[in-house]
N, C-alpha and C positions, 0 to 999 in steps of 0.2 A: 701313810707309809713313807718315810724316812729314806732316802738312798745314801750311804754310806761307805766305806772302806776307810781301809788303812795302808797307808803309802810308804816301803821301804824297798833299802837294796835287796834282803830278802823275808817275803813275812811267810812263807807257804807253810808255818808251824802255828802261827801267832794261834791265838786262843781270841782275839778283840770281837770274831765273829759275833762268837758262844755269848761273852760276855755281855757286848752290847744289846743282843738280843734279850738278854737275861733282865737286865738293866732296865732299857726301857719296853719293856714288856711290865716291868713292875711300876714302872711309869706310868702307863696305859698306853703304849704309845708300839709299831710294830715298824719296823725294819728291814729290809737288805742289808747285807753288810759285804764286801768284797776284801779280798785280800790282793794286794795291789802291788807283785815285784817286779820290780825297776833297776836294771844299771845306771850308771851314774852320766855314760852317755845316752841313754833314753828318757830319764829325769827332765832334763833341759824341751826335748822333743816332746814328750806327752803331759806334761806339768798343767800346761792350756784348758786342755781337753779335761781335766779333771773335776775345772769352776764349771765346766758343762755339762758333765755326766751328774755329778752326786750333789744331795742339800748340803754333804759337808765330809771332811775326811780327817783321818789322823796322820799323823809323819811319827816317822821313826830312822832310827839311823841307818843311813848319814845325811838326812834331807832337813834337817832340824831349822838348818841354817839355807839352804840352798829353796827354801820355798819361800825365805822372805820377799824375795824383790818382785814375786805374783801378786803380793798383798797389798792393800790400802792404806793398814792401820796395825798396829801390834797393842794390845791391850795387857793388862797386868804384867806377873811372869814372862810373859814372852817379851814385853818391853826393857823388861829391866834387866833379863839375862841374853837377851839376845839369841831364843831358839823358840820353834815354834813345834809343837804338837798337837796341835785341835784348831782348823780351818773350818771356820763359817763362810761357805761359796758366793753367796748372794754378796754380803756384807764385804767378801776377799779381806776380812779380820781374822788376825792368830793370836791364840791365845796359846800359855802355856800352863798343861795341871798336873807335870812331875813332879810337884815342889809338894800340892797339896797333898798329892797320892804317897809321895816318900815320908811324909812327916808321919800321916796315919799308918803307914807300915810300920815303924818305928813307936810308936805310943802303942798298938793294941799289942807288938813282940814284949814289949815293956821295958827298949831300952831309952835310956834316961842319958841326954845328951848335954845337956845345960853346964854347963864348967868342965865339961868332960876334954880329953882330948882327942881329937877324930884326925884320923888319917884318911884323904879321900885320894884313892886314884884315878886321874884320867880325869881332862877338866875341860872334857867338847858340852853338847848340848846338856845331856842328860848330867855331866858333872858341875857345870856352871850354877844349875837348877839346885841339884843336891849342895853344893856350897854353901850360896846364898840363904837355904832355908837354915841349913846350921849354925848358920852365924844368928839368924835372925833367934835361934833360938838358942841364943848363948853360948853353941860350942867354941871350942879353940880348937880352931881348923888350919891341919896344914895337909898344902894337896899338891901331889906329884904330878907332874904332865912330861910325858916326852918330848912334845915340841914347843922348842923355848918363844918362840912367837906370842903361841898359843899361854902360855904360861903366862908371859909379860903381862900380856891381852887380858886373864883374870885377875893377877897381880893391882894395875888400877883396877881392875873393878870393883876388887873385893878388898881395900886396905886391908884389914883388919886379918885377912888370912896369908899364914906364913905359907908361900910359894918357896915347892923344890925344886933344886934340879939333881938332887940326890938323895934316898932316902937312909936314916941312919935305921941299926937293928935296936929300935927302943919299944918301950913299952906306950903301946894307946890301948884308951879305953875300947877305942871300934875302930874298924878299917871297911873302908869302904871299897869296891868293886864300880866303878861306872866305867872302863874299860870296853866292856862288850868283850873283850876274852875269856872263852869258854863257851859259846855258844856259834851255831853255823859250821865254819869250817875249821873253828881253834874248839871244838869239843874237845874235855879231855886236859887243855891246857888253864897255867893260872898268867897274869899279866908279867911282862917282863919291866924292869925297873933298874934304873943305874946303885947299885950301893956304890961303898967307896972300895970295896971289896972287887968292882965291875960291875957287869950289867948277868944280872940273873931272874928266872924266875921268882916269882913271889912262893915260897915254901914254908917249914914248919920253923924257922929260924925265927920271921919275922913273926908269923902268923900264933908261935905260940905267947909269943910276947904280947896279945891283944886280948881284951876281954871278951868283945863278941866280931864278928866278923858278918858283911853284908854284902850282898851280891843284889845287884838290881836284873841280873840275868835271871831270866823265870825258864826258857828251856834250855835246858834240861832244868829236872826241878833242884838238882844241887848240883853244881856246877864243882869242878875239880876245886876250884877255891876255897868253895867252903867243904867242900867232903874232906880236904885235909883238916879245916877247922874243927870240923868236928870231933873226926878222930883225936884232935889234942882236947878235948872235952869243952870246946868254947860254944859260948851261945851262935848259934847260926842264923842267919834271916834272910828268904830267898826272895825273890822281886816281883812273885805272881801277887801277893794281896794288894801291892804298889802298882801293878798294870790293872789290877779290877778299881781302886780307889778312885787313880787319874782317869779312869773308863767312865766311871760315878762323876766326876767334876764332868767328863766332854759330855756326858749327854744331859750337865744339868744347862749345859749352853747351849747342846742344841735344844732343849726344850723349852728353852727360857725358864727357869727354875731355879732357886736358890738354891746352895748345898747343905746338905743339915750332917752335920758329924752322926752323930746317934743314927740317921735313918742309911748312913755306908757303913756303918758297920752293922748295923744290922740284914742288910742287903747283901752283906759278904756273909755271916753265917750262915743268913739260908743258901748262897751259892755253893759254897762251898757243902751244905749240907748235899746237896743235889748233884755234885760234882768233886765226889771227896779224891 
């Protein structure tokens, strides 16, 4: 029996329950799983007590980065981007499996990234992670962040990706969503963005100028971002099959398991079968 949760500002919707139980129940393996919400002053206070409660926990935002200095070791992804999502307690090693779980959302939607041109916004944990994987997989990434620090901060990280500090109304193949607007307490809204026009919503200006549109936000299950996309008839792709993927990688670590592509997607259509 596994002790688990998932640790954010606020998860009291998350689904990682359901999921991990799904997961390693098909593992052979059974669970508790907790939903774990924290302000950002309790964060620092209860953070401790976490290595002692569970075999192991997930982060989500805004702890991505604020759970490093608990840990020992950063291993893969979370070494190389600088955010962590899947804590092994014993070990106090982070790993991170947005990167794995964002690629697989994107290969079974069937969109095709490699020369393409991707517009990512928002470039904290979750967008660092999605960057990095799209370069690695050939796109031509340029990604908007509001806080030019934070910007610079990717800017070395990632040469190769053209950093905004303003977005023009052009045409991309994809646009990405890693914002976290439109979920919690911005239900209803899309991310805000400097044009040279000013600073506006992201609407049907920019959005019909793009071929498919992606939102890593899974509640709501369409998020204002893309329920405009769609209505301009663009391909849409919402961020639940990308939170059961990286759910698939965390518990192939807690189990010590290799991950096998074919056996998560096949583990998402029976989920998804049983939970349509």
């Amino acid at each position: 029996m596994l002790k688990l949760a998932v640790v954010g500002k606020d998860v009291s919707k998350s689904d990682s329950p359901k999921m991990h139980a799904f997961l390693l129940g098909k593992l052979g393996y059974s669970c508790t799983y907790d939903r774990v919400s924290l302000s950002p002053e309790e964060f620092s206070e209860r953070a401790p007590a976490l290595f002692e409660r569970y075999d192991a926990f997930n982060v989500t935002i805004p702890y991505k980065g604020a759970v490093i200095p608990y840990l020992r070791e950063l291993k893969g992804d979370a070494l190389r981007f600088g955010a962590v999502n899947t804590v092994l307690t014993k070990a106090r090693t982070g790993y991170n499996t947005d990167g794995f779980g964002f690629l697989l959302m994107l290969r079974n939607a069937g969109i095709e990234v490699k020369g393409r041109r991707v517009l990512v916004l928002g470039a904290g944990g979750a967008g660092r992670s999605c960057i990095g994987k799209l370069l690695e997989e050939g796109a031509l990434v340029e990604a908007y962040e509001r806080d030019p620090v934070r910007l610079a901060e990717v800017g070395r990280e990632f040469p190769a990706m053209k950093p905004l500090t303003s977005v023009e109304t052009e045409s991309y193949d994809v646009i990405v969503n890693c914002t976290g607007i439109g979920m919690h307490d911005t239900v209803g809204k899309t991310p805000t963005v400097r044009f040279k026009r000013g600073e506006e919503s992201v609407g049907e200006q920019l959005l019909s100028l793009a071929g498919a549109a992606v939102d890593l936000i899974y509640v709501p299950a369409e998020s204002e971002f893309l329920r405009i996309a769609r209505t301009l008839g663009k391909r849409t792709v919402s961020g639940g099959s990308m939170l059961f993927y990286q759910a698939y990688y965390a518990d192939t670590l807690f189990t010590d398991r290799t991950p096998d592509l074919d056996e998560a997607e096949a583990f998402y259509r029976s989920y998804r079968e049983e939970n349509p």
